[in-house]
C-alpha positions as CSV (number, residue, x, y, z in Angstrom):
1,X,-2.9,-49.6,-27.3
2,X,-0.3,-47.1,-28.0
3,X,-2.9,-44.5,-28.8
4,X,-4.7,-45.0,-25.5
5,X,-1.5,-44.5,-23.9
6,X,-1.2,-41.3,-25.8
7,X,-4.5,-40.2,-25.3
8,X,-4.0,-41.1,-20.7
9,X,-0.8,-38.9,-21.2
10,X,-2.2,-35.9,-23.0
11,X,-5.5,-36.1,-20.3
12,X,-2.8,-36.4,-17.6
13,X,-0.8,-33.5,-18.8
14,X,-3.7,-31.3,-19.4
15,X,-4.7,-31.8,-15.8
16,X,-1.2,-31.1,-14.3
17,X,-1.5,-28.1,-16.8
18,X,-4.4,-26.5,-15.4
19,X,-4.2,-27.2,-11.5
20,X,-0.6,-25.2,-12.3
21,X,-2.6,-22.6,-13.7
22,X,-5.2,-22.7,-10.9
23,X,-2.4,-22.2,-8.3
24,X,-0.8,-19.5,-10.0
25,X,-3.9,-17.9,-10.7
26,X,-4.9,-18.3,-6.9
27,X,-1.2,-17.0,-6.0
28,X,-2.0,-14.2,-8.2
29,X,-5.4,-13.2,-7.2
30,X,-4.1,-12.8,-3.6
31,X,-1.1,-10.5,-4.5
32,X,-3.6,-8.6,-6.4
33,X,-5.8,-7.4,-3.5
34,X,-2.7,-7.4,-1.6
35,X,-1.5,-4.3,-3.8
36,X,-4.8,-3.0,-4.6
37,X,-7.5,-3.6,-1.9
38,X,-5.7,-4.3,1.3
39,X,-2.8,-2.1,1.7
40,X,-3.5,1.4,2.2
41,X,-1.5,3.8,0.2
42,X,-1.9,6.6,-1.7
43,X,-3.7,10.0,-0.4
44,X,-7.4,9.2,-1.1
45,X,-7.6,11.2,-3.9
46,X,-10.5,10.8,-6.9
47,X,-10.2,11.8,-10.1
48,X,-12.9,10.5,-12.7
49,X,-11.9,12.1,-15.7
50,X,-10.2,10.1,-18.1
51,X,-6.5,10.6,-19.5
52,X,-5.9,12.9,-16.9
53,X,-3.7,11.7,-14.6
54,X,-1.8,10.3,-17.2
55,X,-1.4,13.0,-19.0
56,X,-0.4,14.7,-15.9
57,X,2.3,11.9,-15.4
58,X,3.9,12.1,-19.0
59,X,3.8,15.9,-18.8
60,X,5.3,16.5,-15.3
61,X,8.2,17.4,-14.3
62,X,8.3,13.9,-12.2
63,X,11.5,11.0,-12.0
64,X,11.0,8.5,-14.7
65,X,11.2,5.8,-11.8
66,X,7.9,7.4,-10.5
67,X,6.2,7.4,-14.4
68,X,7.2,3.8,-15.1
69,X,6.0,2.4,-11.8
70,X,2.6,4.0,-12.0
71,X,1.9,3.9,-15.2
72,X,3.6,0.6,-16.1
73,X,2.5,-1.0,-12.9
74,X,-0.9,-0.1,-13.5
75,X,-0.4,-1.8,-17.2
76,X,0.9,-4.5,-15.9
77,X,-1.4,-4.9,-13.0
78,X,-3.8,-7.7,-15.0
79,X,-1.6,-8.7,-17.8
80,X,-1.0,-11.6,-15.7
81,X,-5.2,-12.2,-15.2
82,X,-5.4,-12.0,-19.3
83,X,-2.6,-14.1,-19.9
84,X,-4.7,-17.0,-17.5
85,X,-7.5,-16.3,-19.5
86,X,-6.0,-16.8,-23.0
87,X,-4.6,-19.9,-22.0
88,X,-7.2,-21.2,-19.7
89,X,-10.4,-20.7,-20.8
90,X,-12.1,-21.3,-24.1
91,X,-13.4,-17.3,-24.4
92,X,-13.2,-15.7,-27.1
93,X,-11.7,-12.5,-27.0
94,X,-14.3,-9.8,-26.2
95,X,-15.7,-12.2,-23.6
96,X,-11.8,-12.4,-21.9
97,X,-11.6,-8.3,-22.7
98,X,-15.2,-7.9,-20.7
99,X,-13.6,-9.6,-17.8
100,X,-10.6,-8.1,-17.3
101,X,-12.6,-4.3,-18.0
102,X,-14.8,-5.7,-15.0
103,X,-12.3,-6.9,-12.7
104,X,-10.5,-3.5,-12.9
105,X,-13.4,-1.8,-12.3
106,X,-14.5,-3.9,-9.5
107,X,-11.0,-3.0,-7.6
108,X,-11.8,1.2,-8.1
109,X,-15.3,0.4,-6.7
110,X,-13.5,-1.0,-4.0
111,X,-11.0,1.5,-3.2
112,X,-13.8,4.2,-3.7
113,X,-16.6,2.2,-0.8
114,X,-14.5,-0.2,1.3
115,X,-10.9,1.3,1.9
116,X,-9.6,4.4,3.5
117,X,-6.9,6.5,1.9
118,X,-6.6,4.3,-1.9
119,X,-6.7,6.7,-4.5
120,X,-9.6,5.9,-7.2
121,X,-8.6,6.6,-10.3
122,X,-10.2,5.8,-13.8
123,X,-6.9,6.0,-15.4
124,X,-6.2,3.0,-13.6
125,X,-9.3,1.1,-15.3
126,X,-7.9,2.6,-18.7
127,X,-4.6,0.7,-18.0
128,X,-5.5,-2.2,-16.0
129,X,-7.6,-2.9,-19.0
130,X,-5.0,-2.3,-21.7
131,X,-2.4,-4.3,-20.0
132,X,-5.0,-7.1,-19.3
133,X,-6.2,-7.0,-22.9
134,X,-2.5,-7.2,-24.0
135,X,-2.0,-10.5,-21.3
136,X,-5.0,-12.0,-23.4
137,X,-3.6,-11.5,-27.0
138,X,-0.2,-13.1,-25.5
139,X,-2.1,-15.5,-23.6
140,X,-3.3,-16.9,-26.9
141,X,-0.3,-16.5,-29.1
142,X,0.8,-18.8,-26.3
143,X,-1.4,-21.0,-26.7
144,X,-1.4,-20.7,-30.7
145,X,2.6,-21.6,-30.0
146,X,2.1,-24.6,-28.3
147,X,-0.5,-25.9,-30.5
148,X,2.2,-25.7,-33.3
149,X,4.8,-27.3,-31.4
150,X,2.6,-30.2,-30.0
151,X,-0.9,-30.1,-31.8
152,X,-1.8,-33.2,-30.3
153,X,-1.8,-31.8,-26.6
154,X,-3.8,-28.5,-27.3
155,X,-7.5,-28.5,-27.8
156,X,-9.0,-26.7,-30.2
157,X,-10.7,-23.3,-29.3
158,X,-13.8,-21.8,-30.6
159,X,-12.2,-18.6,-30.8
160,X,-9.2,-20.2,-33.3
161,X,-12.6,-20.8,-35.7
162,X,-14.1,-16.9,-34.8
163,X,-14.2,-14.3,-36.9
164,X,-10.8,-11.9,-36.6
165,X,-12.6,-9.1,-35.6
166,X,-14.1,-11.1,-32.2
């Protein structure tokens, strides 16, 4: 009986778990196009070779408040989204990187065909996608945390069995 009681609590707890994660994720996802798709901003400019306006950010004479808030925000920008995936789903890691590389490209595309005056930039892919794929490695230490601390709650991922190089 006791383990049936267990067993109703865990199922109870996982559901509490991930309708949490659904309304963050939700929550998220708006202030995303918020930031990104809705608000104009920015002087419609394009550039489409890569590194370069990084580059031109670390090598300009510009305020470090304007580097770290375009260069870390742009890193930052999906962390979130990959952190939600490492601790949601059951992907394995390229599958979770393929996602986040897709989402960020899907809000350029946007900026480039449906708004006026974002600027598309594919430095902004290059660090959505690093700070994204750094949101999914956490996102699963996370997870590889709490499945030390309470191995009974966690379920076992096909990605824990995988290969270290997926």
């Amino acid at each position: 009986m006791m383990k049936l009681v267990n067993a109703v609590t865990i199922l109870r707890v996982r559901r509490v778990t991930l309708a949490l994660l659904l309304a963050v994720g939700v929550a998220y996802a708006v202030a995303v196009l918020n930031l990104t798709v809705w608000s104009a901003g920015g002087d419609g400019g394009r550039n489409y070779v890569p590194f370069r306006s990084i580059w031109d950010y670390l090598s300009a004479d510009r305020p470090a408040r304007i580097r770290v808030r375009h260069l870390g925000g742009n890193a930052v920008l999906l962390m979130p989204l990959g952190i939600l995936l490492g601790l949601a789903t059951s992907w394995r890691l390229t599958r979770s990187l393929a996602a986040i590389v897709a989402v960020a490209i899907s809000i350029e595309t946007w900026q480039l065909l449906g708004t006026t005056g974002r600027t598309v930039d594919i430095d902004d892919v290059i660090l959505n996608s690093i700070g994204g794929g750094l949101g999914v490695l956490l996102g699963l230490g996370l997870l590889s945390g709490l499945a030390a601390l309470a191995p009974s709650t966690v379920r076992p991922r096909r990605s824990d069995t995988a290969s270290a190089d997926d």
